[in-house]
C-alpha positions in Angstrom: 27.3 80.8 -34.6 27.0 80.1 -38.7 23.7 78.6 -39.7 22.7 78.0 -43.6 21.5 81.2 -44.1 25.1 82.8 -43.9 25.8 81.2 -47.4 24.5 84.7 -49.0 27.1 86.6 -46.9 29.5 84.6 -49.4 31.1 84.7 -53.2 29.4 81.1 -53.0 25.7 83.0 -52.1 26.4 85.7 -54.3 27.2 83.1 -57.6 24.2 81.3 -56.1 22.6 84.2 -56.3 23.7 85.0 -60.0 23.0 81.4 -61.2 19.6 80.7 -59.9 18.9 84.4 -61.0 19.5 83.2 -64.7 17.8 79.8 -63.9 14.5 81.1 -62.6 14.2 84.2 -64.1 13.4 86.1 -61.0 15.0 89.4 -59.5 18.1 88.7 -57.1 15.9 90.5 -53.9 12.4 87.9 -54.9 14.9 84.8 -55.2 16.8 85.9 -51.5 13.2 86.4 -49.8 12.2 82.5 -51.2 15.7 80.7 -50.1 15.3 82.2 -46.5 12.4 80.9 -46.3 13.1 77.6 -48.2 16.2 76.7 -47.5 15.4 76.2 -43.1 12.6 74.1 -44.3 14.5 71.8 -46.0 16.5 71.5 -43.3 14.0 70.7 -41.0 12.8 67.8 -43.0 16.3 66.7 -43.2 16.5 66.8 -39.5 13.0 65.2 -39.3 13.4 62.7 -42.4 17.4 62.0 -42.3 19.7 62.3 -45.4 19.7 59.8 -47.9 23.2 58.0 -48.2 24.5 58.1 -52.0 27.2 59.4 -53.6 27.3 63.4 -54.3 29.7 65.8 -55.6 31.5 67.7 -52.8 32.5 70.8 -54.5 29.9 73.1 -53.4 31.5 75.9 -55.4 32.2 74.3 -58.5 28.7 72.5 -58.8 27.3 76.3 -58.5 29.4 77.2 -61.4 28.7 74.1 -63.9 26.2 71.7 -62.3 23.1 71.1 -63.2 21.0 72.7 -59.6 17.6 72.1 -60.7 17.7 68.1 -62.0 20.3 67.3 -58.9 17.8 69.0 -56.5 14.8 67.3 -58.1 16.6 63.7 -57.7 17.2 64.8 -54.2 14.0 65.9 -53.3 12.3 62.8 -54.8 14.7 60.9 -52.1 13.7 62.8 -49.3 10.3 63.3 -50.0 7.3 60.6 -51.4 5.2 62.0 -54.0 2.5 62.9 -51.3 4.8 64.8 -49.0 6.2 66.8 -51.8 2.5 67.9 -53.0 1.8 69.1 -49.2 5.7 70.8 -49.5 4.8 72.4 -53.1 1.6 73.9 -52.2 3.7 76.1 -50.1 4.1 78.4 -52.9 0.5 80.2 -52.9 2.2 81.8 -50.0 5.0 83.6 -51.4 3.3 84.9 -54.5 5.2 82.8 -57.3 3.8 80.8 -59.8 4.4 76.8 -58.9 7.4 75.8 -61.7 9.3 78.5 -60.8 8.9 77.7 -56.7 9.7 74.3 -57.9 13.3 75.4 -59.3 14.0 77.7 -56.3 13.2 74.4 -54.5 15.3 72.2 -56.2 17.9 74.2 -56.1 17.9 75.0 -52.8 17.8 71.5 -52.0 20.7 70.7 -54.3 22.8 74.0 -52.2 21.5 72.1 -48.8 22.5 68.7 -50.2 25.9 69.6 -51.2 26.9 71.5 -48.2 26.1 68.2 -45.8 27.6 66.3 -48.1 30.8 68.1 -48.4 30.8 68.4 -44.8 30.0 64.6 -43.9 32.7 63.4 -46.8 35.4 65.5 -45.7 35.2 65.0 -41.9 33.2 62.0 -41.6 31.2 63.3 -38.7 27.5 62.5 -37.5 25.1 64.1 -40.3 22.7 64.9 -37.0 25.7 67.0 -35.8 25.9 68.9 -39.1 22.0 69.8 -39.2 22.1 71.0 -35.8 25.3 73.1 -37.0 23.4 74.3 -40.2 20.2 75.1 -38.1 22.1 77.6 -35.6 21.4 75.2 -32.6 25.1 73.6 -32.5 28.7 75.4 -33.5 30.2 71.9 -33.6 31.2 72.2 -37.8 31.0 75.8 -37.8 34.4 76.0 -38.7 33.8 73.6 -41.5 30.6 75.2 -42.4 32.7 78.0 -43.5 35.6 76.2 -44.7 32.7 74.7 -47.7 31.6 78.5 -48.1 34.7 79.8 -48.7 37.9 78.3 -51.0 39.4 81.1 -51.3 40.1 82.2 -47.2 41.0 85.8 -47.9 38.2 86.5 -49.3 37.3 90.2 -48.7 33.7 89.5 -48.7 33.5 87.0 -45.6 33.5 89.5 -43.0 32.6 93.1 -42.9 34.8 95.9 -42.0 35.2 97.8 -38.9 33.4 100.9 -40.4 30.2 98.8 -41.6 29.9 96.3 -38.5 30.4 99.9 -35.9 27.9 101.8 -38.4 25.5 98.9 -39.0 25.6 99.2 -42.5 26.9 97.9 -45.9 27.8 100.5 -48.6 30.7 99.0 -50.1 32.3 102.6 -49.0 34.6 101.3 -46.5 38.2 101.2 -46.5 39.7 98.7 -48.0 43.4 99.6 -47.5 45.3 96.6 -45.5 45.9 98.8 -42.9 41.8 100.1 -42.5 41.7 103.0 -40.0 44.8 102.8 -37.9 46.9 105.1 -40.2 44.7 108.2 -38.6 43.6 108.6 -42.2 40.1 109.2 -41.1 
């Protein structure tokens, strides 16, 4: 069952990662800790508050690589959220020991990331926009499948899923074999 959080288990997390790194000016491990808890909020005010209906890119990928995150999450957030609500949101940020403009551009981004994977979702299947919240959220695996499809252009990506050796040893050293053939050559 994907939910949003899976992004960072992606080259699309990881250049996330990278971008909003270089955008925010805060280590890779600080930034993670704030988008797991930011991006499920937004989420649930999307679910609560709806999805404003506007045009959007739908390159998820590409907008990581050359968009402008912070002013296309800032228009987003205005639409989802009055002034007042956003105050309320924005105080959050006490909380998780960051000063407030630099919660504000994790925010924004992370609302442009969230806004961009419905989006791409809704405009290339046309589906219910309740059914791909509940898929985002975990609750539903209706638009798993196209979940991942958004996270991943490139469908052999190595990255996606972990190898046999890390998944049986529960960990992820980056020592595994990455032969085609992994362990069933008796090479172990």
């Amino acid at each position: 069952m994907a939910n949003i959080l899976d992004i960072f288990r992606t080259y699309a997390g990881e250049r996330l990662l990278e971008q909003s790194c270089s955008l925010t000016s805060l280590e890779k491990e600080k930034l993670q800790k704030v988008f797991v808890q930011s991006l499920p909020a937004l989420l649930s005010l999307y679910m609560t508050n709806g999805v404003p209906d506007n045009s959007r890119p739908n390159n998820l990928i590409e907008f990581i690589e050359n968009g402008d995150l912070i002013e296309f999450g800032e228009r987003e957030l205005n639409l989802l959220l009055d002034k007042k609500e956003q105050k309320v949101f924005l105080d959050l940020f006490v909380l998780i020991d960051l000063n407030l403009e630099t919660f504000k551009k994790v925010i924004y981004i992370s609302t442009a990331i969230l806004t961009l994977i419905i989006s791409e979702i809704r405009d290339k299947n046309e589906v219910e926009i309740s059914n791909i919240l509940k898929t985002l959220a975990g609750i539903e695996t209706i638009y798993d499948e196209n979940f991942v499809k958004v996270l991943i252009k490139n469908q052999d990506d190595p990255n996606f899923i972990d190898n046999s050796e890390e998944i049986t040893l529960g960990r992820k050293d980056g020592s595994g074999d990455k032969s085609i053939l992994g362990g069933y050559t008796g090479g172990r």
